[in-house]
BATINU-626024 format. One record per residue (C-alpha): x negated, z, y. Coordinates in nm, 3 decimals, padded with zeros to 5 digits. Layout:
% BATINU-626024
+---------+---------+---------+
:       x :       z :       y :
+---------+---------+---------+
:       X :       Z :       Y :
...
+---------+---------+---------+
% end
This chain:
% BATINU-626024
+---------+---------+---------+
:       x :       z :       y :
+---------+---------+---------+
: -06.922 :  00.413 :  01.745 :
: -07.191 :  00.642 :  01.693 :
: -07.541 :  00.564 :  01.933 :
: -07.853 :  00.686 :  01.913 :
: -07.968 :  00.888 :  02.205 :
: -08.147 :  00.762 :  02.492 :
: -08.350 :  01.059 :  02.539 :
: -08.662 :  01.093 :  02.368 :
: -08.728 :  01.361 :  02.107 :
: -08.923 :  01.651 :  02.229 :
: -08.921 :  01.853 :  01.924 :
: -09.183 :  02.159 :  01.918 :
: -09.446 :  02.275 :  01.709 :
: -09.276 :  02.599 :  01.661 :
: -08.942 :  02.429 :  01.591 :
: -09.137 :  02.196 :  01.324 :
: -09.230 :  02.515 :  01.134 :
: -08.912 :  02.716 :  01.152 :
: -08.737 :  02.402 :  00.975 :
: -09.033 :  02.310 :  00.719 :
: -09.027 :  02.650 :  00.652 :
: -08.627 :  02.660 :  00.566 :
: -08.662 :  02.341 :  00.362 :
: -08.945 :  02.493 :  00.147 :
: -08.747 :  02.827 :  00.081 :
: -08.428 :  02.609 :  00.021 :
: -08.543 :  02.288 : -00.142 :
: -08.445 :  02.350 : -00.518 :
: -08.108 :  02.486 : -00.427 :
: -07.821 :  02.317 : -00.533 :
: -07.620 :  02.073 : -00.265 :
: -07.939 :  02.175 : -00.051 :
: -07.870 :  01.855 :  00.232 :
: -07.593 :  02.001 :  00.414 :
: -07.710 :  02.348 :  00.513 :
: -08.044 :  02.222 :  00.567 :
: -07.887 :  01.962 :  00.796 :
: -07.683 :  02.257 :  00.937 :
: -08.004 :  02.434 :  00.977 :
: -08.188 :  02.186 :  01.145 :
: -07.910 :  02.117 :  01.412 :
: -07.893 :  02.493 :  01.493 :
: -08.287 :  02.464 :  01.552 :
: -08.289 :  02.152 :  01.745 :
: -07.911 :  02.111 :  01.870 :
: -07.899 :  01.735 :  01.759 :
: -07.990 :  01.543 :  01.450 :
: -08.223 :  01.245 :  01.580 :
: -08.385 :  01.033 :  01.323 :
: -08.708 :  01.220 :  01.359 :
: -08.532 :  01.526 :  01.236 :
: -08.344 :  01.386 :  00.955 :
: -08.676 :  01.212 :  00.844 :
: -08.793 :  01.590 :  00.816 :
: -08.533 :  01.671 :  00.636 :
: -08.485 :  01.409 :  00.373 :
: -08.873 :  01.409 :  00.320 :
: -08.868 :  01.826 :  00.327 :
: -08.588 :  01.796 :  00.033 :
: -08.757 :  01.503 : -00.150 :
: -08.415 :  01.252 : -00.070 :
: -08.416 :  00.919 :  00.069 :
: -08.339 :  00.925 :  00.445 :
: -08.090 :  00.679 :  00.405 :
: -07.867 :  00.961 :  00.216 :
: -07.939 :  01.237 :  00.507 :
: -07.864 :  00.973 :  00.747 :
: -07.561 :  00.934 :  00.580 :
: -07.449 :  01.233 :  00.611 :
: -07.532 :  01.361 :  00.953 :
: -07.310 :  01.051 :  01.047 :
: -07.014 :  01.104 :  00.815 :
: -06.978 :  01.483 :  00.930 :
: -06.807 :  01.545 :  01.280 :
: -06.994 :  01.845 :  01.341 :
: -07.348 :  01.685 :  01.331 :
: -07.420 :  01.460 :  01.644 :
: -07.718 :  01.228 :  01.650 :
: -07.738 :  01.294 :  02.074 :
: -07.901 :  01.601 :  02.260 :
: -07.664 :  01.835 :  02.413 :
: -07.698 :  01.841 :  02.800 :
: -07.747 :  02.182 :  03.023 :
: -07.403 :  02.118 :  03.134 :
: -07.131 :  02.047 :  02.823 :
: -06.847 :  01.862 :  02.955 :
: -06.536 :  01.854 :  02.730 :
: -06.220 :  01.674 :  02.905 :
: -05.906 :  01.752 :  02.671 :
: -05.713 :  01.456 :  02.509 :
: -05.428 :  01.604 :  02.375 :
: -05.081 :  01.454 :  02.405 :
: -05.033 :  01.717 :  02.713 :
: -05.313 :  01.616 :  02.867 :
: -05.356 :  01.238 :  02.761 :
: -04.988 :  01.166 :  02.866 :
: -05.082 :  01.340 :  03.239 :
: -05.401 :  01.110 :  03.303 :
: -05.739 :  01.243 :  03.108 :
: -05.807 :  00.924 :  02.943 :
: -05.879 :  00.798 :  03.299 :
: -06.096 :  01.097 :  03.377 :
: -06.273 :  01.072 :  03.044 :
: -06.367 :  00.665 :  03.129 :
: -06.449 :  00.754 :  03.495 :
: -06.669 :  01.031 :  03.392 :
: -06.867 :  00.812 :  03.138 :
: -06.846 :  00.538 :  03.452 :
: -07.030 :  00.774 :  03.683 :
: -07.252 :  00.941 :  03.457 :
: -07.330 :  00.613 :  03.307 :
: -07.326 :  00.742 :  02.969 :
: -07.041 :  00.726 :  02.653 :
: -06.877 :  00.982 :  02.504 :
: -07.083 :  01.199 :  02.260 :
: -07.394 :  01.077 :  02.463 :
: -07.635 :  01.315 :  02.722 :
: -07.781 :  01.199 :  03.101 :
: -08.126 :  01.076 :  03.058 :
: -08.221 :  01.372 :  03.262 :
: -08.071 :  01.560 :  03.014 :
: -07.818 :  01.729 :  03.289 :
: -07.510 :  01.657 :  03.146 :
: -07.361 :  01.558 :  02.801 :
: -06.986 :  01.436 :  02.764 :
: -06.754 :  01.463 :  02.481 :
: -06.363 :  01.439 :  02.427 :
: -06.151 :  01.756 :  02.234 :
: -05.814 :  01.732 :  02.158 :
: -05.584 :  02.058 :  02.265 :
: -05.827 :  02.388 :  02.488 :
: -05.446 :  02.549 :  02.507 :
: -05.407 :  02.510 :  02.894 :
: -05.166 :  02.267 :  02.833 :
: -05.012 :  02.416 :  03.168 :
: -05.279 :  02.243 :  03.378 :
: -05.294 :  01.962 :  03.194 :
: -05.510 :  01.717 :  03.274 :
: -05.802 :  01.974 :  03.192 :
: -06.188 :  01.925 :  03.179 :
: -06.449 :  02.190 :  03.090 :
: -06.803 :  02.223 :  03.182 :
: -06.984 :  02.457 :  02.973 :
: -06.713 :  02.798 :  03.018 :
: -06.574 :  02.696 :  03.336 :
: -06.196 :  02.511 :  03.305 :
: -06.078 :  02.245 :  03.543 :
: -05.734 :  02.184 :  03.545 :
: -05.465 :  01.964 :  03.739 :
: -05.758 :  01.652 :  03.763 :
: -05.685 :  01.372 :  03.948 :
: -05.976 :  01.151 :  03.901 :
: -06.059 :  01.214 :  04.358 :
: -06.222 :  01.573 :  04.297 :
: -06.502 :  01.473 :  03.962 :
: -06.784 :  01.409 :  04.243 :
: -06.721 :  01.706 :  04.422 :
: -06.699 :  01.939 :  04.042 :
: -07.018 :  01.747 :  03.928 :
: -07.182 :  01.853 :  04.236 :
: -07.168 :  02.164 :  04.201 :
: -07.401 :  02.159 :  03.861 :
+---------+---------+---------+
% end
């Protein structure tokens, strides 16, 4: 289930333009929604409503349709990233070796769900299915560092670290 982020929208000025900017140059083009969706979440990571209401009003389309699809596509995601991305693998390797527990005490001690970012905006969680380490299966990532071998006993001591 797909939330709406807890973290308030801090959008910029400069970030307004760049987009409004796009939407003008791209408005009349054919299928225009997705790539100015596309756009707008390279500009401002996420999608929150506040974005998409730029967008459907910058394209002259109900918001209802851009909200549609920012939450049919996987790649769009309605919640900031955090500073720190953590991925934890779910892939049969690693599911069948224990990260489904890591995943659900991660979002216990971060307080957050999957797909979701720390109100401080510190950390953001999300699930993947195979990084290829299968070897050190269970695996987590944070940002470009790998974690492998996870128990659950050592997540306080990683998260400390950030």
């Amino acid at each position: 289930m797909r939330r709406f982020s807890s973290v308030p929208f801090n959008g910029t000025k400069e970030q307004e333009q760049q987009l409004t900017s796009w939407l003008e140059q791209h408005k009349d083009m054919p299928g225009a929604a997705m790539p100015a969706l596309q756009k707008a979440q390279e500009i401002y990571g996420y999608l929150p409503i506040e974005v998409q209401r730029m967008v459907a009003e910058g394209l002259g389309k109900p918001l209802a349709e851009i909200y549609g699809i920012s939450t049919f596509y996987s790649q769009f995601s309605l919640c900031p990233k955090g500073a720190y991305k953590i991925s934890v693998c779910l892939g049969t390797a690693c599911y069948v070796k224990g990260s489904g527990k890591i995943y659900e005490k991660l979002q216990e001690m971060l307080d957050i769900t999957g797909g979701e970012c720390t109100a401080d905006g510190k950390f953001s969680l999300d699930a993947c299915r195979c990084i290829g380490a299968c070897g050190l299966a269970p695996v987590m990532t944070i940002n470009d560092d790998v974690y492998g071998r996870l128990t659950g006993d050592e997540l306080e001591e990683i998260l400390s670290r950030y």
